[in-house]
DOVEX-45983 format. One record per residue (C-alpha): residue number from 1; residue in one letter; chain; z, x, y. Coordinates in steps of 0.05 Angstrom, whole numbers, plus 5000, padded with zeros to 4 digits. Example, Ala and Ser with C-alpha at 12.3 -4.5 7.8 and 13.67 -1.06 7.14 Angstrom:
{pt 1, a, A, {5156, 5246, 4910}} {pt 2, s, A, {5143, 5273, 4979}} 
This chain:
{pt 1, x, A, {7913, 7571, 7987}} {pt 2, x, A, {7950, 7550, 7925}} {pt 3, x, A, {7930, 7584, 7853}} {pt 4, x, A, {7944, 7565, 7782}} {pt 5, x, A, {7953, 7632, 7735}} {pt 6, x, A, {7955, 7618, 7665}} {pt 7, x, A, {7968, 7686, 7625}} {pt 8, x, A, {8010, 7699, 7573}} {pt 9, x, A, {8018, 7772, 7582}} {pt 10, x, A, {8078, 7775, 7623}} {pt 11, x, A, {8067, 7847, 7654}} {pt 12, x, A, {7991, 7828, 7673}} {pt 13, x, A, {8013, 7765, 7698}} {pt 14, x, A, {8063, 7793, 7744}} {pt 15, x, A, {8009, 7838, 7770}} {pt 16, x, A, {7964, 7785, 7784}} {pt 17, x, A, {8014, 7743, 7826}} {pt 18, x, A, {8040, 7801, 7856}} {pt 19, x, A, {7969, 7818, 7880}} {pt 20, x, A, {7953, 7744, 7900}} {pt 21, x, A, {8020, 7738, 7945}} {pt 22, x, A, {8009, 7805, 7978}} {pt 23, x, A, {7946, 7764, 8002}} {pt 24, x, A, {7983, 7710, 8018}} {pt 25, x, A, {7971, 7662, 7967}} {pt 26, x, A, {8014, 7616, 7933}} {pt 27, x, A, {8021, 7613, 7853}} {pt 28, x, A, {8050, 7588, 7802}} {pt 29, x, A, {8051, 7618, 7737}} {pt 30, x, A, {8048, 7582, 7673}} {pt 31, x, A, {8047, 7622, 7600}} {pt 32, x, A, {8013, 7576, 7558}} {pt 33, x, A, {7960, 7531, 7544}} {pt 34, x, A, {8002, 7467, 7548}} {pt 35, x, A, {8038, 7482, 7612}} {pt 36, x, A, {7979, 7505, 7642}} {pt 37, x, A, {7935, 7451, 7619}} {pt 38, x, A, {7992, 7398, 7651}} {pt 39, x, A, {7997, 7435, 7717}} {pt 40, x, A, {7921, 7444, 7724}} {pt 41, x, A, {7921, 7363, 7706}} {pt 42, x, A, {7977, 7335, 7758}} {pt 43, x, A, {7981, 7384, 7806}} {pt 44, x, A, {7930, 7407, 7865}} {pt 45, x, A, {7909, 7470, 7867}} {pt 46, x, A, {7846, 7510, 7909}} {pt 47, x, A, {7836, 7552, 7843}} {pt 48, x, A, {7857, 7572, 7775}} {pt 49, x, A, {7855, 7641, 7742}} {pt 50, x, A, {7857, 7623, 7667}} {pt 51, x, A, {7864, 7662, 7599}} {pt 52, x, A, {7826, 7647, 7533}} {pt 53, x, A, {7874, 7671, 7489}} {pt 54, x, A, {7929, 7634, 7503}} {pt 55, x, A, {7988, 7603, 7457}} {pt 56, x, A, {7995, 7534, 7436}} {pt 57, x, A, {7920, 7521, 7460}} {pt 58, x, A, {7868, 7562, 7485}} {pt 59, x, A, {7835, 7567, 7545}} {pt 60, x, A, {7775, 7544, 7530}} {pt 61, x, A, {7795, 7472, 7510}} {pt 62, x, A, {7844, 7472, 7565}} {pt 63, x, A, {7785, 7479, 7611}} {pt 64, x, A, {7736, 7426, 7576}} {pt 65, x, A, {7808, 7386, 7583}} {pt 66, x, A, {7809, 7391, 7660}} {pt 67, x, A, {7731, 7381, 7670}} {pt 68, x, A, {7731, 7321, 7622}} {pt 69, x, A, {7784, 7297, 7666}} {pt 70, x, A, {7746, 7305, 7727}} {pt 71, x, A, {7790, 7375, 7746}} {pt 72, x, A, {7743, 7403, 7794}} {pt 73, x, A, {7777, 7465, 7808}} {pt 74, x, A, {7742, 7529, 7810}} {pt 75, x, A, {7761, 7565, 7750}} {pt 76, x, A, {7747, 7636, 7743}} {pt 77, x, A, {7769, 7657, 7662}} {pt 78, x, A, {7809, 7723, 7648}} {pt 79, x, A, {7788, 7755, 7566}} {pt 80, x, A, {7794, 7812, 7527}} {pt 81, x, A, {7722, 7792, 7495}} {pt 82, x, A, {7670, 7809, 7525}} {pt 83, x, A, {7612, 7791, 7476}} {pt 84, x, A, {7557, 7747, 7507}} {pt 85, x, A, {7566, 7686, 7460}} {pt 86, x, A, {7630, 7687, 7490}} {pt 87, x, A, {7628, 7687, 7569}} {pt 88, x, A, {7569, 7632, 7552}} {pt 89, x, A, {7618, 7588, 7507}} {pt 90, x, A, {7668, 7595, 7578}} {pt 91, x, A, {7613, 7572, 7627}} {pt 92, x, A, {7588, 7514, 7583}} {pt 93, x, A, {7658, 7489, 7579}} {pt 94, x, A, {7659, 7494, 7659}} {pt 95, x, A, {7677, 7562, 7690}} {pt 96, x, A, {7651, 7583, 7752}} {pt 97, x, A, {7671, 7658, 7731}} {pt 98, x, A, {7691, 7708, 7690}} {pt 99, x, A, {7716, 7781, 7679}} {pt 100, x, A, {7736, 7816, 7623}} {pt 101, x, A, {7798, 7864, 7612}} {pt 102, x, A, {7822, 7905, 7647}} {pt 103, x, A, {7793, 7895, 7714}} {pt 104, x, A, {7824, 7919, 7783}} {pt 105, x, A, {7870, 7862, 7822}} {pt 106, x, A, {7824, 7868, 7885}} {pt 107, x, A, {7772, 7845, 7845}} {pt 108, x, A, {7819, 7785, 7826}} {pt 109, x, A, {7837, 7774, 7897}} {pt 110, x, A, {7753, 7784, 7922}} {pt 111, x, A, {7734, 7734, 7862}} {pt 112, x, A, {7778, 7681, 7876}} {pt 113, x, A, {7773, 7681, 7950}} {pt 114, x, A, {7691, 7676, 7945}} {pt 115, x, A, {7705, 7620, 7893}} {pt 116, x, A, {7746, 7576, 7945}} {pt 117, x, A, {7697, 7589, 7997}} {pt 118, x, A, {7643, 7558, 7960}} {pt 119, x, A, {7678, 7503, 7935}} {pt 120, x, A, {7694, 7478, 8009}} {pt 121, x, A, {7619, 7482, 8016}} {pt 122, x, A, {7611, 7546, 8057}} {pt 123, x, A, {7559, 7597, 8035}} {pt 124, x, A, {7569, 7642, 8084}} {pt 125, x, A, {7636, 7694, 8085}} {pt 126, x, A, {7649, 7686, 8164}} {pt 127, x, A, {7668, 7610, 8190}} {pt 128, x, A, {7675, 7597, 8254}} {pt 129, x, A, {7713, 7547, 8296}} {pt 130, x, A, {7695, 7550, 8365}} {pt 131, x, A, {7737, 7623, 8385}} {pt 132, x, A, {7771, 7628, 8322}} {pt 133, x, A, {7734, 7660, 8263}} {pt 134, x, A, {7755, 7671, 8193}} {pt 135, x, A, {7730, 7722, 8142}} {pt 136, x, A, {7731, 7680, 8076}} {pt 137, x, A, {7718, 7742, 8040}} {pt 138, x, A, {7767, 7785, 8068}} {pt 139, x, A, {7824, 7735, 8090}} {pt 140, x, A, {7829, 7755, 8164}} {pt 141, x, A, {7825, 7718, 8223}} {pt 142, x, A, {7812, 7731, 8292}} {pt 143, x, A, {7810, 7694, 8363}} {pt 144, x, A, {7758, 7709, 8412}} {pt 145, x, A, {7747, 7770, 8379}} {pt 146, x, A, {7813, 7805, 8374}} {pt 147, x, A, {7849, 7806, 8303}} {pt 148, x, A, {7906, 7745, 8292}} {pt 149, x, A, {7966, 7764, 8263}} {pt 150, x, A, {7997, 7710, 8213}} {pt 151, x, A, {8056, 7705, 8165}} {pt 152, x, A, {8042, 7680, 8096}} {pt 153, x, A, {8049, 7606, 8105}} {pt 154, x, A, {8020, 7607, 8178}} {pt 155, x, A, {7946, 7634, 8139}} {pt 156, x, A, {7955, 7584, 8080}} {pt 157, x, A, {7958, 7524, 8134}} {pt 158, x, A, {7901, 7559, 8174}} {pt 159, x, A, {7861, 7577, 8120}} {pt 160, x, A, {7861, 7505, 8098}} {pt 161, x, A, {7850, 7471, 8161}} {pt 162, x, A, {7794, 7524, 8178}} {pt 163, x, A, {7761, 7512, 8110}} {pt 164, x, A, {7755, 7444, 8130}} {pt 165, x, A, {7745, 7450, 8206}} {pt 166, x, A, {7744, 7384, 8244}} {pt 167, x, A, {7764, 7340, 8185}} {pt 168, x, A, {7828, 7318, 8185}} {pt 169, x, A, {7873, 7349, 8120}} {pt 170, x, A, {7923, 7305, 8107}} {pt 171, x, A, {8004, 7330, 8115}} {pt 172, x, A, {8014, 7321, 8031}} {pt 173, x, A, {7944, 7366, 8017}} {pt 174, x, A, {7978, 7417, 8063}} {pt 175, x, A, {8041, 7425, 8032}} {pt 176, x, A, {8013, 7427, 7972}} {pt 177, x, A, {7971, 7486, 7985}} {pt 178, x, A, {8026, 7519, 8024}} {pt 179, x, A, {8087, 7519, 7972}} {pt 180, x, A, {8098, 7541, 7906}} {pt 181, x, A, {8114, 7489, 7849}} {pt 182, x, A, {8184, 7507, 7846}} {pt 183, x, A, {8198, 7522, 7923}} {pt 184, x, A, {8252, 7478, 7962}} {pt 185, x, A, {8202, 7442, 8017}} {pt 186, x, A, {8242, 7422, 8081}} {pt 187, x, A, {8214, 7353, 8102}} {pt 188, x, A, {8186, 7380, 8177}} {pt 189, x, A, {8170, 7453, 8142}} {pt 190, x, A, {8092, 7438, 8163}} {pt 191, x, A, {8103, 7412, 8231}} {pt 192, x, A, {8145, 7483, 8246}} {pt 193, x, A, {8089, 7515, 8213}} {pt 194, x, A, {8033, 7478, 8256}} {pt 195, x, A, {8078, 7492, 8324}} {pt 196, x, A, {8080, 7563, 8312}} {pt 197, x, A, {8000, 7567, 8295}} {pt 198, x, A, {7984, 7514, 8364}} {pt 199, x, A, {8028, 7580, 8399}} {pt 200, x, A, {7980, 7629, 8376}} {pt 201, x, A, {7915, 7594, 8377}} {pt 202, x, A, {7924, 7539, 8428}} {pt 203, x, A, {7958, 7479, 8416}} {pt 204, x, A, {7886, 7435, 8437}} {pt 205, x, A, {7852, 7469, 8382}} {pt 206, x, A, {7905, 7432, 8325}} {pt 207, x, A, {7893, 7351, 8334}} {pt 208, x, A, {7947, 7312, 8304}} {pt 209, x, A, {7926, 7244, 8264}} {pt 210, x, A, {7980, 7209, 8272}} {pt 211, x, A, {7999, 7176, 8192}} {pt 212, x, A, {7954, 7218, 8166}} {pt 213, x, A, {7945, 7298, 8178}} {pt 214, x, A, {7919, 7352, 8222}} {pt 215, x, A, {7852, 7374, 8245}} {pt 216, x, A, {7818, 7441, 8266}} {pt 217, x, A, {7774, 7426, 8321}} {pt 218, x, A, {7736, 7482, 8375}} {pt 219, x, A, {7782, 7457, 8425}} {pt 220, x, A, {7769, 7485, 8497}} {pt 221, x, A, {7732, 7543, 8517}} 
């Protein structure tokens, strides 16, 4: 999972991505309304975590920005206000969330992960994909019961193949959702990736569309 941060406050913002990556995330940072806006524009992302009072343009018109553009990222707005007329003036303009400062990172991390969940459509925390579950709220996985251990980039592929089980994710949404903006992306980095996950959950239960992507399926008993 890929996330936008836009804060300006460059000690809370470290915190933030420090949190996120520790959960395996990926994020880019931007610390202002401008480069935030443009990212949240041309890039893809599975989520944003975005300030209101931000330089050069807040966040509010940043989001009506993105959602006038047809940006339908879930958005979950960071704010030292908490007054009423304000968290309403944040949904209106299209948040999905909110919390006010200060709040604890885990509650960061538990916000954001519910947000993606719903967005791919899935209610419930616990997916399933034949033996292999996945704990949307929680960010674990496990295979026919017993807890899967995964590095960082191994759980952002899984994660995005499992939140879309049996539809094939095409290789250029992967890597997007696997690597930071700024990281150097070998061109067979996802294929090494995908080999090491068919290793540890069964290479039948990874399809390979050929031109296209890759596709969770139940695969065999």
């Amino acid at each position: 999972m890929r996330v936008l941060l836009v804060e300006d406050d460059a000690a809370l913002a470290s915190g933030i991505a420090k949190a996120l990556r520790a959960e395996n995330f990926a994020v880019d940072v931007a610390t202002n309304g401008e480069d935030g806006g443009h990212l949240g524009a041309t890039e893809r992302y599975d989520a944003a975590v975005l300030d209101l009072g931000l330089p050069i343009r807040d966040g509010i018109s940043v989001l009506r920005d993105w959602r006038a553009e047809g940006r339908d990222l879930p958005v979950l707005l960071l704010t030292a206000r908490d007054a009423w007329s304000d968290k309403v003036e944040g949904f209106k303009a299209g948040a999905d969330d909110y919390l006010v400062k200060p709040f604890r990172m885990d509650e960061v991390v538990m916000r954001l992960r519910a947000l993606v969940r719903r967005a791919a459509g899935h209610a419930a925390a616990r997916i399933a994909c034949g033996p292999l579950s996945f704990d949307a709220q929680l960010g674990t996985f496990e295979l026919e019961g017993l807890p899967l251990k995964l590095t960082a980039f191994e759980w952002r592929v899984l994660s995005a193949l499992m939140l879309r089980r049996e539809v094939v994710v095409e290789r250029g949404d992967l890597i997007e959702r696997v690597y930071e903006g700024d990281a150097d992306v070998d061109s067979n980095s996802i294929e090494v990736i995908v080999g090491r996950l068919r290793r540890k959950i069964g290479a039948e239960r990874i399809e390979t569309v050929r031109g296209r992507g890759y596709r969770l399926t139940a695969g065999a008993a």
